[in-house]
MMTF fields as JSON, N, C-alpha, C and O atoms, coordinates in Angstrom:
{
  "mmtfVersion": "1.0.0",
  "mmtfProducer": "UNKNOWN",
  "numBonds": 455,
  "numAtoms": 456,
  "numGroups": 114,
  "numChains": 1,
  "numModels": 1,
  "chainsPerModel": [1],
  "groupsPerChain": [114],
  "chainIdList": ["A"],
  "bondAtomList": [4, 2, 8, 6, 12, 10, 16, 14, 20, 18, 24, 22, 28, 26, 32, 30, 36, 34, 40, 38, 44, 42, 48, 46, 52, 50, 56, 54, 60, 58, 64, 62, 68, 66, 72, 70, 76, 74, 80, 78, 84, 82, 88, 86, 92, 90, 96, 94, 100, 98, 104, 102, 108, 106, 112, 110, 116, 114, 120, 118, 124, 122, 128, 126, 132, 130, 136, 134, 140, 138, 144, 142, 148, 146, 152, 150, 156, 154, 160, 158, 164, 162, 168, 166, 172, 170, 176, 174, 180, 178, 184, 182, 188, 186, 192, 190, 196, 194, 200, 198, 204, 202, 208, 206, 212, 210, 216, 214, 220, 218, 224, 222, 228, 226, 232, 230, 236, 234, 240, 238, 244, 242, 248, 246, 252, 250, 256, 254, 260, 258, 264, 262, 268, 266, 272, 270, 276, 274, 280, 278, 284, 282, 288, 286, 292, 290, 296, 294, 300, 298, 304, 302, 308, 306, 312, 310, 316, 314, 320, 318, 324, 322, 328, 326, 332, 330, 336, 334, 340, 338, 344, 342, 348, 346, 352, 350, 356, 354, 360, 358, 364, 362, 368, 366, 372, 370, 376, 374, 380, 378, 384, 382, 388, 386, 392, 390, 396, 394, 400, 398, 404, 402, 408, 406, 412, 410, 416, 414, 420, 418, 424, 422, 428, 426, 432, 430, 436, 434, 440, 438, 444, 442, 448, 446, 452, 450],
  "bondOrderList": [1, 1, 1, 1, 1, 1, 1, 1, 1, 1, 1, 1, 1, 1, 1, 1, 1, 1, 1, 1, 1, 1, 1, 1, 1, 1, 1, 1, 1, 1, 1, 1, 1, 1, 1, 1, 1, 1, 1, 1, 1, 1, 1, 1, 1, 1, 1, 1, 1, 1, 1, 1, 1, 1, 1, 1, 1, 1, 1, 1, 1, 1, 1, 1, 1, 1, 1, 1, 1, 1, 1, 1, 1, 1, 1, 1, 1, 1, 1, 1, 1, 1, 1, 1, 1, 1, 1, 1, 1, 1, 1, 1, 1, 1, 1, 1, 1, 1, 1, 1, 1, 1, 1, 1, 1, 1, 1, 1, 1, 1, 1, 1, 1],
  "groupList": [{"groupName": "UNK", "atomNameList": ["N", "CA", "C", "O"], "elementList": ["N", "C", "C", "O"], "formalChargeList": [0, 0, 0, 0], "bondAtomList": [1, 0, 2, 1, 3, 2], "bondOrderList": [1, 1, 2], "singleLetterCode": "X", "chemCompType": "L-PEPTIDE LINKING"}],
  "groupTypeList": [0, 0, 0, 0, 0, 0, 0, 0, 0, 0, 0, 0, 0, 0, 0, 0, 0, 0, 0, 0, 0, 0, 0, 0, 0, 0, 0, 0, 0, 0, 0, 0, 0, 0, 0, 0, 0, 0, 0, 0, 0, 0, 0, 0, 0, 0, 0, 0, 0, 0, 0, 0, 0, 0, 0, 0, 0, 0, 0, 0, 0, 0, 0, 0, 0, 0, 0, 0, 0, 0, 0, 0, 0, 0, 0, 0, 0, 0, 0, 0, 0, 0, 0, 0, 0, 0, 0, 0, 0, 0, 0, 0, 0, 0, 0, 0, 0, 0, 0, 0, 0, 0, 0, 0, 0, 0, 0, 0, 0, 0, 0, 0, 0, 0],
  "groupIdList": [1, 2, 3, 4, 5, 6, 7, 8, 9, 10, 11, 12, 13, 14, 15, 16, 17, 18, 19, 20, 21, 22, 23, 24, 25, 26, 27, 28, 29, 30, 31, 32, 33, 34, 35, 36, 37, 38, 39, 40, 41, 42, 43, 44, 45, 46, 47, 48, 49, 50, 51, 52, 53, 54, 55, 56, 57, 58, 59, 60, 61, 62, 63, 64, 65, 66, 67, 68, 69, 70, 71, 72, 73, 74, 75, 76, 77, 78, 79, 80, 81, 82, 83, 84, 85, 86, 87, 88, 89, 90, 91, 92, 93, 94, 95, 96, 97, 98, 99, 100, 101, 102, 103, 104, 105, 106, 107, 108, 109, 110, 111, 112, 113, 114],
  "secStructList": [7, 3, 3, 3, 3, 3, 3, 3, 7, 1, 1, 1, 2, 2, 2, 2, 2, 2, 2, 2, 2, 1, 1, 1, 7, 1, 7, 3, 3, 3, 3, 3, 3, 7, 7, 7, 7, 7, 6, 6, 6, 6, 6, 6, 6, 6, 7, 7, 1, 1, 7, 3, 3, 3, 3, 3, 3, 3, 3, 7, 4, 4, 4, 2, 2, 2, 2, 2, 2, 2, 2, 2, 2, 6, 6, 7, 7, 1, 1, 1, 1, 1, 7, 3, 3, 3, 3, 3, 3, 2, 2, 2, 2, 2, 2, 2, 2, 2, 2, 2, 2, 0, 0, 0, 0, 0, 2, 2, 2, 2, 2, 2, 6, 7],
  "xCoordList": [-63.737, -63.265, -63.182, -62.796, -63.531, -63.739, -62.628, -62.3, -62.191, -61.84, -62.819, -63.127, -63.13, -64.39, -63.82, -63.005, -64.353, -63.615, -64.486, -65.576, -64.166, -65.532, -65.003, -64.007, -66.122, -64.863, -66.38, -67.437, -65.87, -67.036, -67.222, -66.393, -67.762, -67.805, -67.106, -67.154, -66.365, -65.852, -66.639, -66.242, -67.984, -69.224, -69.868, -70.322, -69.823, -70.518, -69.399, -69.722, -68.115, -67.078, -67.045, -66.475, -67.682, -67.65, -68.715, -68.487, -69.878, -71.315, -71.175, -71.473, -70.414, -69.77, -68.778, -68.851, -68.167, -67.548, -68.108, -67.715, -68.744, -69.707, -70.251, -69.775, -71.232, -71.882, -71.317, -71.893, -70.03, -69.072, -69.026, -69.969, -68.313, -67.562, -68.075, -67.346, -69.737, -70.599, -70.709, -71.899, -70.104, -70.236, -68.797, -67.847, -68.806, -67.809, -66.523, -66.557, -65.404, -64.581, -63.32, -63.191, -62.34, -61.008, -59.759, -58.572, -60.325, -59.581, -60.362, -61.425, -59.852, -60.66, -59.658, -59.381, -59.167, -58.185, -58.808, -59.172, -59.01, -59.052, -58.003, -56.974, -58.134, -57.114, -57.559, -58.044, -57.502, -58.019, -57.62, -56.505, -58.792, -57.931, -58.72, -59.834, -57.685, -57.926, -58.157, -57.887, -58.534, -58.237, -58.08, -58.076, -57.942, -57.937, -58.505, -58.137, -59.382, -60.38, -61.565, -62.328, -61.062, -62.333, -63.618, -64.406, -63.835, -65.322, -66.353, -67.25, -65.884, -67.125, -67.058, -67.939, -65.631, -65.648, -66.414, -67.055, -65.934, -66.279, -67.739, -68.294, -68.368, -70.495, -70.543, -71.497, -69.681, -70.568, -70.535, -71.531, -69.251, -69.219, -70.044, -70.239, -70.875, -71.531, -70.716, -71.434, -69.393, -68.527, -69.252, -70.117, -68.792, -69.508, -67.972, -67.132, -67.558, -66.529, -65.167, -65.341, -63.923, -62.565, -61.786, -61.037, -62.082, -61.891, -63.024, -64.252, -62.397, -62.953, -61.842, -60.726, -62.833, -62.004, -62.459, -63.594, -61.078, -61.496, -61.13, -60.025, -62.073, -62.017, -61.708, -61.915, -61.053, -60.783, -60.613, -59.874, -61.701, -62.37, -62.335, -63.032, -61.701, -61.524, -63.27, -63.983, -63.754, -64.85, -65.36, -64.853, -66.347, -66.376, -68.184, -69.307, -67.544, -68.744, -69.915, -70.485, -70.716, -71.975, -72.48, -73.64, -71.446, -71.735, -71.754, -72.1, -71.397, -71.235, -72.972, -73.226, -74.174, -75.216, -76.012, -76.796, -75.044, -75.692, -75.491, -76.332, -74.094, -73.698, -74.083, -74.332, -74.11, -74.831, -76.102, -76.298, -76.955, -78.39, -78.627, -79.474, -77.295, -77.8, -77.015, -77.381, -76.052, -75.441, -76.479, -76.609, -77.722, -78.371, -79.523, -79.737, -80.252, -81.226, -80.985, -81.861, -79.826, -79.286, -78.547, -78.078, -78.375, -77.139, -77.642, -76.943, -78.665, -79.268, -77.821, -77.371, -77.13, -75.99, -75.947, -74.925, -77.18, -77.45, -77.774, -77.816, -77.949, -77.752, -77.068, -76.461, -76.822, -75.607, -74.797, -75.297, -73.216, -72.753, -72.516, -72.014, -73.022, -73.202, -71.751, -71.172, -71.249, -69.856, -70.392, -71.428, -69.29, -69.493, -68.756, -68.117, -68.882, -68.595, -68.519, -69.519, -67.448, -67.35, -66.295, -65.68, -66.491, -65.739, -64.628, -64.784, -63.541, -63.044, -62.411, -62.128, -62.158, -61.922, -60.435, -59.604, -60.254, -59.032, -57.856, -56.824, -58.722, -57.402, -57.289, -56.132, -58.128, -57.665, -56.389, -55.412, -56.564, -55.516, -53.899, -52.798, -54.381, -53.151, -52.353, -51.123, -53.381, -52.666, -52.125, -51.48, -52.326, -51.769, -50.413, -49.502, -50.494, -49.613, -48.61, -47.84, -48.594, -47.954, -47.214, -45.988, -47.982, -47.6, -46.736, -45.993, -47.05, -46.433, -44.442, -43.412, -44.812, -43.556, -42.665, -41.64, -43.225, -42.515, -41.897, -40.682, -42.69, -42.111, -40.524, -39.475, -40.872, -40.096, -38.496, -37.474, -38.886, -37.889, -37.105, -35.882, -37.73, -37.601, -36.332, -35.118, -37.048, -36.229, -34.761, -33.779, -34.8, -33.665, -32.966, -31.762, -33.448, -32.001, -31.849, -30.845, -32.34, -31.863, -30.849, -29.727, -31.235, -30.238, -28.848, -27.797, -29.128, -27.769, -27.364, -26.71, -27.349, -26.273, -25.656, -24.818, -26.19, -25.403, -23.962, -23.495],
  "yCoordList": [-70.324, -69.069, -69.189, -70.255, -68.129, -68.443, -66.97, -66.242, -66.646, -65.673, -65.045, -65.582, -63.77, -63.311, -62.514, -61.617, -62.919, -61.698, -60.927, -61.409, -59.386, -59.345, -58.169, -57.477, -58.061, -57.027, -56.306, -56.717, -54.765, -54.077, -52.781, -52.052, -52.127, -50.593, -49.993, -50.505, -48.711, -47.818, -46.894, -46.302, -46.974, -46.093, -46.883, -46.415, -48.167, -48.914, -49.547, -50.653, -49.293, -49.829, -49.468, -50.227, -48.308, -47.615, -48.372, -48.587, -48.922, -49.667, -51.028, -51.392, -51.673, -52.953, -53.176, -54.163, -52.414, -52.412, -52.144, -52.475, -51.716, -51.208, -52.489, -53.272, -52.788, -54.344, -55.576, -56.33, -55.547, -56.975, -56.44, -56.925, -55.397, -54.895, -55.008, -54.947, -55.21, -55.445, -56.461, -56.596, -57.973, -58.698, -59.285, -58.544, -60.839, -60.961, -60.98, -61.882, -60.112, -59.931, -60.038, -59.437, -60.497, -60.157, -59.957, -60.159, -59.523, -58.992, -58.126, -58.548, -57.131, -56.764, -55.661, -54.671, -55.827, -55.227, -54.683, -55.655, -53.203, -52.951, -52.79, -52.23, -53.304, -52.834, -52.713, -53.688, -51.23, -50.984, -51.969, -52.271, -52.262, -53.054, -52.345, -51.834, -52.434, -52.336, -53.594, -54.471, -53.975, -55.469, -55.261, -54.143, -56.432, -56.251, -57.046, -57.289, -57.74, -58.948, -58.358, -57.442, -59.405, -58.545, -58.51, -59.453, -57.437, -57.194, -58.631, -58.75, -59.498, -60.8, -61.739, -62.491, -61.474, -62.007, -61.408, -61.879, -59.76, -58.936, -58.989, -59.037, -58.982, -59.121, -60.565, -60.897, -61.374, -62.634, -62.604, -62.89, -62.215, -61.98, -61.054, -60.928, -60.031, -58.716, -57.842, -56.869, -57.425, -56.707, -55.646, -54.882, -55.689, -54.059, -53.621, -54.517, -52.186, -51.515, -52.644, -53.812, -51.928, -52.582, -51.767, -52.406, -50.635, -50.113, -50.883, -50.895, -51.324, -51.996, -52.384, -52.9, -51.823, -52.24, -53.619, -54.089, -54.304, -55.623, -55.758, -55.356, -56.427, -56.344, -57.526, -58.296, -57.912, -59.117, -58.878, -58.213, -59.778, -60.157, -61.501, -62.487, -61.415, -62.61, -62.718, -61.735, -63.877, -63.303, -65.346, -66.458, -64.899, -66.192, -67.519, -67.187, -68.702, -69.302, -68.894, -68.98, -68.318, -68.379, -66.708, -66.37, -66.014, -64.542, -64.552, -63.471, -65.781, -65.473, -65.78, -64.906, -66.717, -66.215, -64.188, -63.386, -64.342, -62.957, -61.925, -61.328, -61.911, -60.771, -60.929, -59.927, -62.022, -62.223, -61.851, -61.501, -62.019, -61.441, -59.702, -59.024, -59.324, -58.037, -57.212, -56.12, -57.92, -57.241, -57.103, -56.106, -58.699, -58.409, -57.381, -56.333, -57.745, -56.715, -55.131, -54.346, -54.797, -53.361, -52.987, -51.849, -53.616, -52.707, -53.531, -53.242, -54.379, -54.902, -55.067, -54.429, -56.436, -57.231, -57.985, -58.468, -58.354, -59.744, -58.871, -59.357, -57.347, -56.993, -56.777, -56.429, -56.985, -57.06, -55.56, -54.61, -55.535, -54.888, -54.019, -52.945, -54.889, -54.344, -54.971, -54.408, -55.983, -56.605, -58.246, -58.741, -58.893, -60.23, -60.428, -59.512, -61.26, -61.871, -63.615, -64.331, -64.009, -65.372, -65.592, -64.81, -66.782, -66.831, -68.476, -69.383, -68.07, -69.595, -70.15, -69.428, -71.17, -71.869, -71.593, -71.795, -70.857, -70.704, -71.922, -71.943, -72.961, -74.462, -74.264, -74.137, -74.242, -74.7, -73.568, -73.979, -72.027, -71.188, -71.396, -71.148, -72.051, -72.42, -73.47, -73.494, -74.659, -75.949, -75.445, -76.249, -74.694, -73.981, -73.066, -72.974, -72.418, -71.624, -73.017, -73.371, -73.637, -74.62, -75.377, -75.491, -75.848, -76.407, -75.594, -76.142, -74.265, -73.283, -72.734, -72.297, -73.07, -72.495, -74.317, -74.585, -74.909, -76.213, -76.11, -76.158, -75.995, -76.07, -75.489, -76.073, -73.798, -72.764, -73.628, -73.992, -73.726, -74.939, -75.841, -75.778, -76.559, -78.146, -77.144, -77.293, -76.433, -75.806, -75.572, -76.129, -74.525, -73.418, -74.818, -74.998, -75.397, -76.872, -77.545, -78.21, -77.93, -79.015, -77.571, -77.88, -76.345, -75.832, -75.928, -76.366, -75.406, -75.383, -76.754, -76.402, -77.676, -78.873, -79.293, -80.193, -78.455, -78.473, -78.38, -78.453],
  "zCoordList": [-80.687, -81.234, -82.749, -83.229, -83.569, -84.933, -85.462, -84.525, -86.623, -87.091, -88.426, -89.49, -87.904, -88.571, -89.618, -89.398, -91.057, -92.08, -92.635, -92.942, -92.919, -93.287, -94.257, -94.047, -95.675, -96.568, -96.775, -97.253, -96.055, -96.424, -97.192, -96.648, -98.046, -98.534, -97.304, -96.185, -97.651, -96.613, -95.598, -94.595, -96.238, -95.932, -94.781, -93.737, -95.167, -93.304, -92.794, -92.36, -92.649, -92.137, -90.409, -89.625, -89.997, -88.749, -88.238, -87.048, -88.632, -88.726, -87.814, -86.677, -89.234, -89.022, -87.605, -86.873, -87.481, -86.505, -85.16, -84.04, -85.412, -83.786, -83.635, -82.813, -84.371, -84.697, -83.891, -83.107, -84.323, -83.999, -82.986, -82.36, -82.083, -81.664, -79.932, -78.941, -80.001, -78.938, -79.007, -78.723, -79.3, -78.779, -78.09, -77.838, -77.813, -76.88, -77.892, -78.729, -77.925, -78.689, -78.319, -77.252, -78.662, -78.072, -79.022, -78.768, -80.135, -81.004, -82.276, -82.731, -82.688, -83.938, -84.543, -83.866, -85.708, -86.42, -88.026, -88.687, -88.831, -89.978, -90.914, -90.536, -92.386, -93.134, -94.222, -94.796, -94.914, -96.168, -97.645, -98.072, -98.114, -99.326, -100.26, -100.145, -101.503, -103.15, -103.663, -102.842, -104.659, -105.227, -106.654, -107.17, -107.33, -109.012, -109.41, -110.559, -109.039, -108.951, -110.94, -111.247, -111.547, -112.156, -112.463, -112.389, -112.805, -112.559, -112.219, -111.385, -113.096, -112.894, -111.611, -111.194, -111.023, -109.518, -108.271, -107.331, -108.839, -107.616, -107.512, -106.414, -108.605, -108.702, -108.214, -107.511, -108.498, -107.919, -106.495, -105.831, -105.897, -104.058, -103.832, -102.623, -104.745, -104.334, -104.115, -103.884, -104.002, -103.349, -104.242, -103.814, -105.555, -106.622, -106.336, -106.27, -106.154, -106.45, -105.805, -105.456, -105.791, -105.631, -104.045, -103.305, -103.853, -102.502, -101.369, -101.449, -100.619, -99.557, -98.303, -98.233, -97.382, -95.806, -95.461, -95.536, -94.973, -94.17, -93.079, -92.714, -92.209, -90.812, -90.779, -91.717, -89.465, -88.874, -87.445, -86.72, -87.316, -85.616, -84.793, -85.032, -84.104, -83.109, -82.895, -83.099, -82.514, -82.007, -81.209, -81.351, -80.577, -79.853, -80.854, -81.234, -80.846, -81.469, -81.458, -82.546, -80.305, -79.802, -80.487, -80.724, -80.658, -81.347, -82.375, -82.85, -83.513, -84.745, -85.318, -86.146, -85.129, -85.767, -85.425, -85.93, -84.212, -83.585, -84.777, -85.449, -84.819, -85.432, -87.024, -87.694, -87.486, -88.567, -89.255, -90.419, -88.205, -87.889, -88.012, -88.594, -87.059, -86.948, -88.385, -88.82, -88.861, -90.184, -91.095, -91.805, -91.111, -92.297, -91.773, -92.383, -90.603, -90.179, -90.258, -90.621, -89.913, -89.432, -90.722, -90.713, -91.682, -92.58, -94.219, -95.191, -94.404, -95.246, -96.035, -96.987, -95.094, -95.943, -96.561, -97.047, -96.751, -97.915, -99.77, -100.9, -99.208, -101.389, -101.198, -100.185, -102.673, -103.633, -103.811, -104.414, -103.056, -102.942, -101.187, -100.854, -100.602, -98.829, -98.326, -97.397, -98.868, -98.403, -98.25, -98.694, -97.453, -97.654, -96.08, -95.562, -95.672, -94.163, -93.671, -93.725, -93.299, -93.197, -91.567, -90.842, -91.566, -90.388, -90.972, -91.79, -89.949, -90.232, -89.195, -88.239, -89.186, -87.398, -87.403, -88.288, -85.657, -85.418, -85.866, -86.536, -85.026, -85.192, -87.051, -87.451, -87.878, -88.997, -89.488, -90.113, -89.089, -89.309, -88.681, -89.174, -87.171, -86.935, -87.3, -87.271, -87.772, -88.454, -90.213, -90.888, -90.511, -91.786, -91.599, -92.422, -90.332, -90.122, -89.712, -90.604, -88.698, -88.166, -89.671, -89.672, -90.856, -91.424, -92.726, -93.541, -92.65, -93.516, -92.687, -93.2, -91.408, -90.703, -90.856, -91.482, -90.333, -90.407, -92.192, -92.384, -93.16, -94.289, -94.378, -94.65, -93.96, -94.104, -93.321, -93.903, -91.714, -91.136, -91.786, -91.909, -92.139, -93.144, -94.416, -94.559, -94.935, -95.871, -95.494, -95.986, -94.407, -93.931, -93.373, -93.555, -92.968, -92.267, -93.289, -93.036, -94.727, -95.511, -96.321, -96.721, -96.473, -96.79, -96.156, -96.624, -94.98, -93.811, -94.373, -95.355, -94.368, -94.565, -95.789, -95.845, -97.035, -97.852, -98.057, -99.193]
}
């Protein structure tokens, strides 16, 4: 299982989503973003403007060259300015979360014993 991110113009956001959306999925959530990134970040990711929806998709190993394929074939996502798309491994999100809550823990009890 991978977590799929994907930050796209608002104009193929309905696109994108259909896309992922046919393969084996078990999660898929949008949330509009703004950014303030400037200008020389946003051209190097291709993003181009600062309004952009990002999706986030559960999605399973074996679908991620799929859907890859059909983003660039079907929605020509490789120019500059179509959005950008990555995936990242569940375990590594949860060993971050795991190690971000343990912190928070560690904290709130060395407080308490003051």
């Amino acid at each position: 299982m991978k977590l799929l991110i994907s930050i796209v113009p608002k104009d193929i956001h309905d696109d994108v989503v259909k896309i992922i959306g046919e393969s084996t999925i078990d999660y898929q959530t949008s949330i509009p973003g703004k950014g303030t990134a400037p200008l020389e970040i946003l051209e190097y990711f291709s993003i181009g403007e600062s309004e952009r929806d990002v999706i986030l998709s559960i999605i399973d190993d074996q679908d991620i060259q799929i859907i890859f394929n059909r983003l660039k074939e079907e929605l020509n996502f490789l120019e500059s300015g179509r959005g950008v798309a990555f995936t990242a491994s569940i375990d590594a999100l949860t060993k971050l979360g795991y190690k971000y809550l343990y912190h928070e823990l560690t904290e709130e009890s060395s407080h308490g014993k003051k």
